[in-house]
C-alpha positions as CSV (number, residue, x, y, z in Angstrom):
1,X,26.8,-18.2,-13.8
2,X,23.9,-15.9,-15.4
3,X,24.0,-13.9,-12.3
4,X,27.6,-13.4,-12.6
5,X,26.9,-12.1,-16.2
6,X,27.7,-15.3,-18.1
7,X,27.0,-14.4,-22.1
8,X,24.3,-16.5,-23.2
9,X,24.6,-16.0,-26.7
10,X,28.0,-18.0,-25.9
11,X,28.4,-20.2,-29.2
12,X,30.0,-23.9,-28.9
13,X,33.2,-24.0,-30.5
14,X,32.0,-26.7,-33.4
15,X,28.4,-27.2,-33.6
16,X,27.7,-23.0,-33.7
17,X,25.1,-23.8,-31.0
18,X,24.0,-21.0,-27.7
19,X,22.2,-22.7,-24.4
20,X,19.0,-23.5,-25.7
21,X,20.4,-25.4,-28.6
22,X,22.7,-27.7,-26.6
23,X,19.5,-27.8,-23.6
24,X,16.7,-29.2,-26.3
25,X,19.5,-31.6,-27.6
26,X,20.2,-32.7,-24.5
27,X,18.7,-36.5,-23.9
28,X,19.7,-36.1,-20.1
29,X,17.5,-33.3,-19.6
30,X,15.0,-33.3,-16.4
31,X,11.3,-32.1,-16.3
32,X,9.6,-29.4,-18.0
33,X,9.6,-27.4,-14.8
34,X,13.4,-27.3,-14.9
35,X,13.3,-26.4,-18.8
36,X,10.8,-23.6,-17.9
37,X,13.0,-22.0,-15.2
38,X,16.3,-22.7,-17.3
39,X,14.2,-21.3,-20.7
40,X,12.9,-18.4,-18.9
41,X,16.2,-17.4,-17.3
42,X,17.8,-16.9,-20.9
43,X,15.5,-15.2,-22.0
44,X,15.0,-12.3,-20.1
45,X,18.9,-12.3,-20.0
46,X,18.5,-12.0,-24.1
47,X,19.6,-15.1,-25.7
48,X,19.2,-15.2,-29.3
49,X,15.7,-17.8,-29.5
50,X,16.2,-17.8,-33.4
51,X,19.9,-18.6,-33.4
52,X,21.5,-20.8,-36.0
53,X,23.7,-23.7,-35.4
54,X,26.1,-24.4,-38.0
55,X,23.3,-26.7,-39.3
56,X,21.4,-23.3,-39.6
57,X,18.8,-24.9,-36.8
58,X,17.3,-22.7,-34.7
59,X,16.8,-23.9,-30.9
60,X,13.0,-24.8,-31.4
61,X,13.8,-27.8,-34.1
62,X,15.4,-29.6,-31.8
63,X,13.2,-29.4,-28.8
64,X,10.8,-30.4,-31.6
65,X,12.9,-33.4,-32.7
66,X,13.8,-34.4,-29.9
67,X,11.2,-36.9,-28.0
68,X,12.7,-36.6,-24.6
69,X,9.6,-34.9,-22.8
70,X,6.4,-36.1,-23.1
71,X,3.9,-34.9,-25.8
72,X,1.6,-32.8,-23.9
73,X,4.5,-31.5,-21.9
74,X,6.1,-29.5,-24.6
75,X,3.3,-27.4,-25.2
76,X,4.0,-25.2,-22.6
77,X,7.6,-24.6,-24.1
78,X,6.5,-24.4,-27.5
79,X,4.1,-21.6,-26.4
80,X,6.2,-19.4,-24.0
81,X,9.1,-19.9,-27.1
82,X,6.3,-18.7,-30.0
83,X,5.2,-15.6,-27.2
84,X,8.7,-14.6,-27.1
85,X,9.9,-14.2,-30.9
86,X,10.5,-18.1,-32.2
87,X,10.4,-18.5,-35.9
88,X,9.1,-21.9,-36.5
89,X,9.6,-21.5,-39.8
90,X,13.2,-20.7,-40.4
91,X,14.8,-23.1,-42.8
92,X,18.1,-24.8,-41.7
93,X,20.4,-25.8,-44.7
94,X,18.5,-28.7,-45.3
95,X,15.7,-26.5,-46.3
96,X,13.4,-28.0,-43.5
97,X,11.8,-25.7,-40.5
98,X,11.0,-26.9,-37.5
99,X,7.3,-27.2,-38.8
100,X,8.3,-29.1,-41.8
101,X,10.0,-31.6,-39.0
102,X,6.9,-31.6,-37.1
103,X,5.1,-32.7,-40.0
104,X,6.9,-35.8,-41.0
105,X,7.0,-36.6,-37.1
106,X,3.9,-38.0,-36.1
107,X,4.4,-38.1,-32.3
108,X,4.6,-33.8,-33.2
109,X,1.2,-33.0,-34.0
110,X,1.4,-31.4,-31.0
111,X,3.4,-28.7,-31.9
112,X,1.4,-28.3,-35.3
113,X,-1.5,-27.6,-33.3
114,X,0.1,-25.2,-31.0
115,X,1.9,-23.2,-33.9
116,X,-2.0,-23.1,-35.6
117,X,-3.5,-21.9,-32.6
118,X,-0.8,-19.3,-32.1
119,X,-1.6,-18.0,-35.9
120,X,-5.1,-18.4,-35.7
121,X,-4.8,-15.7,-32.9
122,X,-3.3,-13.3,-35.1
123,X,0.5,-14.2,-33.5
């Protein structure tokens, strides 16, 4: 579908949300290798990585939220996500940013570490 020109900033009709939104929410979803090919392909197509669902999430909470991959897995996302433009500080209407749901989920120190890693290195 991409190479037929598909839109990949595309919203869902209810939820507000593009591909990576409904792909990190996704409890069915395979490997990281799979989310790294999938990930990459929208984003050199120009998907909109700080897009808000109607929750005002961006795609990055939930791939943080969502314990579906193992821990040491994710960094690789996380990383190639931060290198391309992800805020992980955007508040969604709760007033929480993916870091502030990192922070109260213990099994997400992972992506703490990774986002002060990234800013320790100027990013």
């Amino acid at each position: 579908m991409l190479d037929n020109g598909a839109d990949v900033n595309l919203f869902s009709q209810f939820e507000h949300q593009n591909a990576l939104h409904v792909l990190f929410l996704s409890s069915e979803t395979p490997n990281v290798d799979y989310l790294m090919t999938v990930v990459e392909q929208l984003v050199e197509r120009g998907i909109d990585i700080n897009a808000r669902d109607k929750d005002g999430a961006v795609p990055i909470k939930y791939l943080v939220t969502n314990d579906f991959l193992p821990l040491h897995e994710n960094e690789v996302l996380y990383r190639y996500l931060l290198d391309h433009g992800a805020n992980p500080y955007l508040k969604d209407v709760s007033g929480k940013s993916p870091v502030d749901y990192a922070k109260k989920l213990q099994f997400r120190s992972d992506f703490l570490d990774v986002v002060s890693e990234y800013e320790a290195n100027g990013n």
